[in-house]
N, C-alpha and C positions, 0 to 999 in steps of 0.2 A: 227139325233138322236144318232146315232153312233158316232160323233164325240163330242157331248155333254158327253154320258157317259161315255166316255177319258178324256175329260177336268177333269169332278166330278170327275172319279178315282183320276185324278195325283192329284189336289187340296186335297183331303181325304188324301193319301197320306201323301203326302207336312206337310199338319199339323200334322201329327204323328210321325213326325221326331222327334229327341234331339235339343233342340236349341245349336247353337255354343259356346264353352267354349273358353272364353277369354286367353291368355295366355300372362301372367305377365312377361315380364323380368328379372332375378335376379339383385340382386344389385351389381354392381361393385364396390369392395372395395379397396379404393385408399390408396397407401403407407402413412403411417402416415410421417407430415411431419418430415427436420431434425432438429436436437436441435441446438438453437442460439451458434453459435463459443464463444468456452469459453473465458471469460474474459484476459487478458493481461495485466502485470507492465506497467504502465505510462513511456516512453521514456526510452523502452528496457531495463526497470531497474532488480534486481535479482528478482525471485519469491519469495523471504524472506527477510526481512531486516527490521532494528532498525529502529522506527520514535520516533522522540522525541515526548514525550507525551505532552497533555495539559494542561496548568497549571489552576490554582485556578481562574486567570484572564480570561479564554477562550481564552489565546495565545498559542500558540504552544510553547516550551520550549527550546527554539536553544541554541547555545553559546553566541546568540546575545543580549539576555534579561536579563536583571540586570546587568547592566553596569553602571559603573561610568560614567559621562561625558567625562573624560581623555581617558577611553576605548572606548566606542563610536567611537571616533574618530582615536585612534586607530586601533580597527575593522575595519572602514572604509578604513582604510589605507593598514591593511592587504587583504582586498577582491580585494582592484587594483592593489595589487603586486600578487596576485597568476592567475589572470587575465591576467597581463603583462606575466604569466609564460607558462601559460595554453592555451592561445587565439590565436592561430596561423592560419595563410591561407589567402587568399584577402581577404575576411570577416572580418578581426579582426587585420590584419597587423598593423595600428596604432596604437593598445593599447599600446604596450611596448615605441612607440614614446612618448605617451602622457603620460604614465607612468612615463617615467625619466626626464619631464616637469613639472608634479607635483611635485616632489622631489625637484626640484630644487626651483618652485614657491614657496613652501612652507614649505622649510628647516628649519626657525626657527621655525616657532610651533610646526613643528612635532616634534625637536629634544627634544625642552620644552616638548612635552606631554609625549615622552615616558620615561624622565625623573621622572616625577612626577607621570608615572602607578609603576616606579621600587618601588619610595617610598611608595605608595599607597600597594606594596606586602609585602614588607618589612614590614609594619605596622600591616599587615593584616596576616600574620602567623608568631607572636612572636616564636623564639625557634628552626623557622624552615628556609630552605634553601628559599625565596621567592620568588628571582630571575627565580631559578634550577623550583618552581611552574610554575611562569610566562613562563617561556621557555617552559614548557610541554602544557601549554593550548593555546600556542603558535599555538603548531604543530598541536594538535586536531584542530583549527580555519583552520589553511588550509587546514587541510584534510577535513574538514566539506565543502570549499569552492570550494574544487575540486570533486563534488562530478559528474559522469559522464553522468547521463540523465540528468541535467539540462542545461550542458553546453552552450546550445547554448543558451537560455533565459538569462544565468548568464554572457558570453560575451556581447551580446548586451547591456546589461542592463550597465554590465560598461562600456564600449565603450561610450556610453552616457553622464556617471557620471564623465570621465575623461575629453569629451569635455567642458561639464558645468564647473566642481571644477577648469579647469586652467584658466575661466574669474574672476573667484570668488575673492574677494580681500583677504587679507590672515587675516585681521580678522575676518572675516565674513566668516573661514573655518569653526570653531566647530559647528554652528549652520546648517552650508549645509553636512557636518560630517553625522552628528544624521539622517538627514535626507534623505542623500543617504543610508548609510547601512541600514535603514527600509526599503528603496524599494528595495537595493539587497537581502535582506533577505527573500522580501515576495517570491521573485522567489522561493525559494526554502520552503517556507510554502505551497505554492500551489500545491509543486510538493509531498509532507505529506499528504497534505488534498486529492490528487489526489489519493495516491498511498492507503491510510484506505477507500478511496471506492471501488477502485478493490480491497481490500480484502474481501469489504462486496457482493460486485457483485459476488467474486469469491466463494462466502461460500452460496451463492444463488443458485448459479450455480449447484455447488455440490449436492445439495440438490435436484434439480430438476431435473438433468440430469445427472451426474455422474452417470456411472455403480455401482449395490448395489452389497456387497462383498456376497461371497459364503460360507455357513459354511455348512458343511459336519454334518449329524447327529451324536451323538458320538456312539462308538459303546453298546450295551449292552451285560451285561455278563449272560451266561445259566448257570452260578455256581448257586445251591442253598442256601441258608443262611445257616448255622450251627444251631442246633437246641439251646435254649437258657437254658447256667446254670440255675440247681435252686436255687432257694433264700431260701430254707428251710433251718434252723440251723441246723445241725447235733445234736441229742439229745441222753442225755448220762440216764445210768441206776439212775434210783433212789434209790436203794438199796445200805446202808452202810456194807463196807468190816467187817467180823468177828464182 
């Protein structure tokens, strides 16, 4: 009986205890993560720079669009001579070999075509120097050709265009002309088209992750305002003198 009424105590007990409280672990709060590396110029080009805009056609507006035929092939002539000039290292060694191949394969036409761009300037700015034009859009065309991220897509590409042009028969140049400098040209359309999306990637960017600038409150003044003139007329006697 005695050990009975032990048992009943501790049981009686036992249930008038608090039940167990749970205890919840706090939340570990993880580093937020870091922000995607900011955008980057297409082939280490400057962080700012001119692109020719697009034209009414949906083409990009190079030196290379609106060309006579004469030019054309001109153009195309000038992109394997700054090639020949610019293209250097085992990679590109041949150009200049194949460059004074074509010159020679194809001496009369060229010498006729750039004959007949002098007259084409000539006609084309009465009054004025045309040639002295011709010479200045000259220089822009190769600096446009030189231009230095695209280099290695714009060697290759002629490297190619010099193998192909010295099978080509030499009447059958204007027409493979036209057709080469469109694809050395698109090199450097791609590299336009490349370089207005990291602008818009990079203006994204900014937007999202760029640190926001700090503007200090400006200060305020504890001057009090000046009390305000009145607007009352000054008013004179009514009374006539004598």
């Amino acid at each position: 009986m005695k050990n009975l009424a032990a048992i009943i105590m501790v049981t009686a007990v036992a249930a008038c205890a608090p039940a167990p409280v749970k205890v919840v672990p706090a939340p570990i709060s993880l580093p937020a993560p870091p922000p995607p590396a900011m955008p980057l110029p297409p082939g280490g080009a400057a962080l700012s720079m001119a692109i020719p805009p697009v034209g009414l056609d949906g083409v990009r507006a190079t030196p290379n669009r609106g060309l006579s035929r004469e030019e054309q092939i001109w153009h195309f002539r000038s992109a394997l001579n700054v090639a020949a000039l610019n293209c250097q290292g085992p990679a590109w060694g041949q150009i200049a070999t194949e460059y004074n191949k074509f010159i020679v394969i194809h001496k009369a036409i060229l010498s006729k075509t750039s004959k007949a761009i002098d007259r084409e300037y000539v006609a084309r700015y009465p009054g004025q120097n045309g040639l002295r034009v011709r010479d200045t859009r000259m220089t822009d065309l190769y600096n446009y050709f030189a231009l230095p991220p695209v280099r290695a897509q714009y060697c290759d590409m002629a490297l190619r265009k010099l193998t192909e042009v010295n099978t080509v028969p030499t009447v059958a140049l204007p027409e493979y002309a036209i057709g080469g400098l469109a694809d050395i040209d698109r090199v450097f359309v791609n590299f336009y088209d490349a370089y207005v999306k990291y602008e818009r990637d990079l203006a994204d960017w900014n937007m999202k992750y760029a640190p926001k600038p700090f503007y200090a409150p400006a200060p305020t003044s504890n001057m009090t305002a000046p009390p305000a003139a009145s607007s009352a007329a000054p008013t004179t006697s009514s009374s006539n003198p004598g």
